[in-house]
N, C-alpha and C positions, 0 to 999 in steps of 0.2 A: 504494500500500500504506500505510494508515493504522495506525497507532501500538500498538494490541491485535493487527493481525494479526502484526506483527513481534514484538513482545512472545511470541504464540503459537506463533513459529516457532522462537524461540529456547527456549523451555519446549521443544519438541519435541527438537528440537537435543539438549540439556540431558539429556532422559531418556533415549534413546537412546544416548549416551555412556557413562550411566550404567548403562545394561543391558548394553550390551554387555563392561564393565569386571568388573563380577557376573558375565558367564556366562565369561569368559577366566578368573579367578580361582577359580570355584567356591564350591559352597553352603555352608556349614556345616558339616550334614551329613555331607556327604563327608569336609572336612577331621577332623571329629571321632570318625568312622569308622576315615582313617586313623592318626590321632592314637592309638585303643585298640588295632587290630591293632600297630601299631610299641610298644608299650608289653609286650602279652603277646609279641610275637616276643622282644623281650629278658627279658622274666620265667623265659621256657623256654628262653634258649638256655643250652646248657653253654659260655660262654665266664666267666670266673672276672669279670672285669672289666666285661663287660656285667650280670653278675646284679650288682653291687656298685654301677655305676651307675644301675638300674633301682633298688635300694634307696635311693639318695641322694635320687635323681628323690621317690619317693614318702615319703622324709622332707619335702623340702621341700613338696610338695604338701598334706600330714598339717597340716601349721603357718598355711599360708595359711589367710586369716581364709572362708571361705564365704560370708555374705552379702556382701560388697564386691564391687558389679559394676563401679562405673563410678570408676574413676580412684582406688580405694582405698576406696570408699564404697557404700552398699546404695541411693543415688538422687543425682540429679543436683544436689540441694539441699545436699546432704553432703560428693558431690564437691568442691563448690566449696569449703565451709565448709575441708574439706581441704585445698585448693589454698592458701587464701588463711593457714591455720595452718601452713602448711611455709615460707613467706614470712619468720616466726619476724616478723612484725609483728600489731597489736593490732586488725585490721581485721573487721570483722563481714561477714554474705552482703550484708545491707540497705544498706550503704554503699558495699559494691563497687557495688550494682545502684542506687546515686541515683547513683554518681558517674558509670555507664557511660550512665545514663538524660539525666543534666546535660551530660554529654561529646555524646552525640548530641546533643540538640538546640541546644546552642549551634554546630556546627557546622556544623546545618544550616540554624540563620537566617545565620551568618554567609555559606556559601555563596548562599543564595536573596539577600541582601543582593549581592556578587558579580556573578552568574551569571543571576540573575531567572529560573531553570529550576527549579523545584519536585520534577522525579521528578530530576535529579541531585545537587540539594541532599540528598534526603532519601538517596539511595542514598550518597553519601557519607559522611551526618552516620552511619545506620548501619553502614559498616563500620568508621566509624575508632571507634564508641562500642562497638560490640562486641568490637573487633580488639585497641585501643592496649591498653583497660586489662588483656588478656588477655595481652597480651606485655610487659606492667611487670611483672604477677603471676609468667609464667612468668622475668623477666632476675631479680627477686630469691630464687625459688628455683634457680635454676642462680649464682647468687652464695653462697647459702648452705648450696648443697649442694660447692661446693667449696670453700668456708672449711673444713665440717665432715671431706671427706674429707682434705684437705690434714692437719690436727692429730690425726684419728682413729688412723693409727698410734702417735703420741707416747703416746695416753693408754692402748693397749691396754699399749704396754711398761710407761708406769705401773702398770700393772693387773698384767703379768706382773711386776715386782719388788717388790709388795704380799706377792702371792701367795707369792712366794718367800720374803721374809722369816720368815713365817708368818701371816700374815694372812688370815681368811674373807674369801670374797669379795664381803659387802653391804660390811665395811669398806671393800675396795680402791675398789668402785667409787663411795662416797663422798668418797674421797679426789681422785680423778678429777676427781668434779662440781667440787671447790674449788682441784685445782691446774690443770688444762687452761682454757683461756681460750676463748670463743668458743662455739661454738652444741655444740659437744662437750661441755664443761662440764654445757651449761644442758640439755640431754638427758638427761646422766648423773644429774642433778640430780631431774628430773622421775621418772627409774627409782626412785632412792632413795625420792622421797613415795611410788608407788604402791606401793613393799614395805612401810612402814611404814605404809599405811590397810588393809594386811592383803592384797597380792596374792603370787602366789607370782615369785619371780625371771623365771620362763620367761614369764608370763603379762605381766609387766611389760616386758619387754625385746620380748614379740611387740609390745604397745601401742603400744612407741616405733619402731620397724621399720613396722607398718604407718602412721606418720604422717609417716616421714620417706621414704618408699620409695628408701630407695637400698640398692644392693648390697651394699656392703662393710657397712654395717652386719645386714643379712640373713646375712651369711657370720656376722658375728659372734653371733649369737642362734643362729643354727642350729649353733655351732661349741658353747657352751654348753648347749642342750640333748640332745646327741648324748653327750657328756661326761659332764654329770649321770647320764644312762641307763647308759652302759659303761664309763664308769671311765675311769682312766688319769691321767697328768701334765697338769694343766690348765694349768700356766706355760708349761710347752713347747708343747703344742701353739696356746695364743696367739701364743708367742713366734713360731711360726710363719708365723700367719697373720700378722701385725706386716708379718714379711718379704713376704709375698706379699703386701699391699696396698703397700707399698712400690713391689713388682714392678712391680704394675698399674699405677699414680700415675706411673712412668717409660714403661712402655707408653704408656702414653697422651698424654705427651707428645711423644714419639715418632712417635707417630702424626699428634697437631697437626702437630707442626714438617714432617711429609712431606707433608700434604695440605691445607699450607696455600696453595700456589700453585693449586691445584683450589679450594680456597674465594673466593680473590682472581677466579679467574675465575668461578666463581655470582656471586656479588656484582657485576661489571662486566655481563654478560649481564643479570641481572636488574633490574638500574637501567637501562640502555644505552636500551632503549626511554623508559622516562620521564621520561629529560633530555634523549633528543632532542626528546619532545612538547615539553618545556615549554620549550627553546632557540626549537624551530616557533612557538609560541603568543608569546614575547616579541619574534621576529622580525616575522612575518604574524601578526597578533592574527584579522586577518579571514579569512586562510585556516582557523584552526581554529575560527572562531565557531560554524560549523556544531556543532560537537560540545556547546554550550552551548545552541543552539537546538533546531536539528532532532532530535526523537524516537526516530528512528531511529539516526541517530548516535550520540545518547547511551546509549540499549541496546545498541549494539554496541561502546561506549568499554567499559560497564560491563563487558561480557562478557567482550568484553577484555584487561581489568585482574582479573577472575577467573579466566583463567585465566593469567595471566602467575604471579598470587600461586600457583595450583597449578602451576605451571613451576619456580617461586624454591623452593617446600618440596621437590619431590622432588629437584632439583639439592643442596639443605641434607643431604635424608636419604642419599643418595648420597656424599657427602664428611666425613658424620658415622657414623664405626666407631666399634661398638661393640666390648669385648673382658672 
């Protein structure tokens, strides 16, 4: 069996997994079908709480931006541009894409250098050039997304004793931008320009929710525009929410601290296999040479190591609750 038929066996392989994953899950369709019946089932039923949450449901639906398909953006080019602006660094798509372009091929001369195997080198040098710089991107926005939830209660009480004193609320949340420190600050910051180039508050605070997509600050935009619309004590009811991200922010750690012996062991299972290859390789270099030569080996190293890494993500999404 030479080298293309394995190749094609594994493509097969491949698709078939893949079909069968689509038909156990189900079309779209379907789910979007059920998606509108469970939506009018609650629109009509007479339970006080169901019709109250069906109105929350399609506040927040009302608000979501429309064209943003993919990851907060209306194209893949966007997305990124996106990704790479919630980072809260000064990085462009064209430098992401030389640097992940540079990152591949340096190591994949460096392997072919190595290895003297051409389709492992290159299959290498492309996952770590597509992979690494995708997961720096994504560790400095999960850095900066909880810098900002971490300080975000602080500034809304800010906000709530603005308010209180007497204060409108463009004042408060200028105040904010200059006394909170950190990417809360420089948020609040960016809200204040776009009311003064002439946007309305709701219009501005969506802007900064769809670039930062986290929740707690969605709870807050959505907490202000429901308010503007029906009145009521807006200190208080930030005051509120203050407490209830509080809440969360303890949940959640909470939740770390209980399922951190389930992450310790993803982590050991998910490595376990690739330190014992690479214990095999520094022991018998010859036993595992095959995998640097033979063809066939190396397509099914690669294979391999794809699906180990979709073994490592679902074991990750499994020990990672959401709340």
């Amino acid at each position: 069996m030479d080298f293309f038929q394995t190749l094609l066996i594994t493509l097969v392989i491949f698709a078939v997994l893949v079909l069968g994953y689509s038909v156990i899950a189900g079309s779209g369709a379907t789910k979007a079908q059920k998606r509108r019946m469970e939506s009018v089932r609650h629109r009509h039923s007479e339970s006080l709480d169901a019709k109250v949450d069906a109105q929350f449901k399609r506040a927040i639906a009302a608000r979501k931006p429309k064209t943003y398909r993919v990851a907060g953006s209306g194209s893949r080019t966007e997305a990124l541009a996106m990704r790479l602006n919630r980072t809260g660094k000064d990085w462009t798509v064209s430098q992401y894409i030389y640097a992940s372009i540079g990152l591949a091929l340096a190591v994949t001369v460096v392997m072919f250098v190595l290895t003297k195997s051409a389709l492992l080198s290159a299959g290498v040098g492309l996952f770590l050039g597509a992979g690494l710089p995708h997961l720096v991107v994504g560790s400095l926005i999960n850095k900066r997304t909880n810098a900002f939830v971490s300080k975000f209660p602080d500034g809304i009480e800010l906000l709530v004793r603005g308010l209180r004193s007497g204060l409108p609320v463009t004042e408060t949340l200028a105040i904010v931008s200059t006394e909170v420190p950190g990417p809360v600050g420089f948020e609040f910051k960016a809200v204040i320009d776009r009311i003064k180039v002439g946007k309305t508050m709701e219009d501005a605070l969506q802007d900064t929710a769809d670039k930062l997509g986290i929740p707690e600050f969605n709870f807050f935009t959505i907490t202000l525009a429901i308010q503007r619309e029906t009145g009521g004590n807006l200190a208080e009811t930030l005051s509120n929410l203050a407490n209830v991200l509080r809440q969360r922010a303890q949940m959640k750690l909470k939740i770390r601290a209980m399922s951190a012996e389930s992450k310790a062991s993803a982590y050991i299972v998910g490595s376990l296999p690739f330190l014992v290859f690479g214990m095999i390789l520094y022991i018998n270099p010859e036993y595992m040479s095959g995998f640097f030569n033979d063809d066939r080996l190396i397509v099914t190293g690669l294979g391999a190591g794809v699906w180990m890494a979709i073994g490592v993500a679902m074991m990750a999404k499994m020990v990672n609750f959401e709340i």
